[in-house]
C-alpha angles and dihedrals in degrees: 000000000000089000091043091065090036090061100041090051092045086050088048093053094049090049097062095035076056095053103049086050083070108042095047085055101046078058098043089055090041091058090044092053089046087051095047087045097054086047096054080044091059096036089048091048099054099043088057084052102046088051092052085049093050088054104051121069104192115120098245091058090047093053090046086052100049082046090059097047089039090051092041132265119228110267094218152340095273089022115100093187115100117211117215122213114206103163086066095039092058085050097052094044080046088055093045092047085056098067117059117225133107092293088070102087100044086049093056098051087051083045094049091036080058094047092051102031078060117024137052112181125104096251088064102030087057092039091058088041082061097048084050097049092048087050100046081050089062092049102258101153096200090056096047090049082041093048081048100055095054084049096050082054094050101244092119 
């Protein structure tokens, strides 16, 4: 009788370990769908708007373009990582330097940001000096505390 009890209260415990087993990993599996979900979300939003970038030619969509692959674009659907292009982004803020309007200066401090956050060698250090000098001119604050600063270092 003693072992009777002992065993029905030994099958009830592994019944509701059992259970709890179960419903922690239903919830487990429910926060990882809602995760991967989130993630397609996110994939699926920046590549539409990578494709109606890529469609429009005005300066302010090609600078928004060159923002998002300097910044990373995701990888994949399930793959969190975001991959930056530089290389195109150079050649989009190149583009929209080429067309005056009031986009420019704040295409050239993204520009020069992208020379110095890369190279270090005179030529570009000098080249992004000269895109900061013509954007402070045209009274871009950023560029003209960013001018001072390399300045202040001495690279000016």
């Amino acid at each position: 009788m003693l072992l009777g009890t002992l065993m029905a209260k030994i099958k009830m415990r592994l019944a509701s370990t059992a259970a709890i087993i179960a419903v922690l990993s239903c919830s487990a599996v429910q926060a990882q769908d809602a995760a991967t979900a989130e993630l397609q979300a996110r994939y699926r939003a920046a590549t539409a708007k990578m494709v109606e970038l890529k469609q429009r030619t005005d300066p302010s969509a090609l600078l928004e373009h060159a923002q998002l692959l300097q910044d990373g674009i995701p990888v994949s659907e399930v793959n969190p990582l975001k991959a930056r292009r530089l290389e195109e982004a150079e050649r989009l803020y190149d583009q929209a330097l080429a067309m005056p309007g009031a986009h420019w200066p704040s295409a050239a401090v993204r520009r020069a940001k992208l020379i110095l956050s890369r190279d270090k060698d005179q030529p570009s250090i000098q080249k992004a000096m000269d895109l900061l000098r013509r954007a402070a001119a045209l009274q871009n604050h950023e560029a003209a505390f960013l001018l001072a600063g390399l300045m202040e270092a001495g690279l000016g």
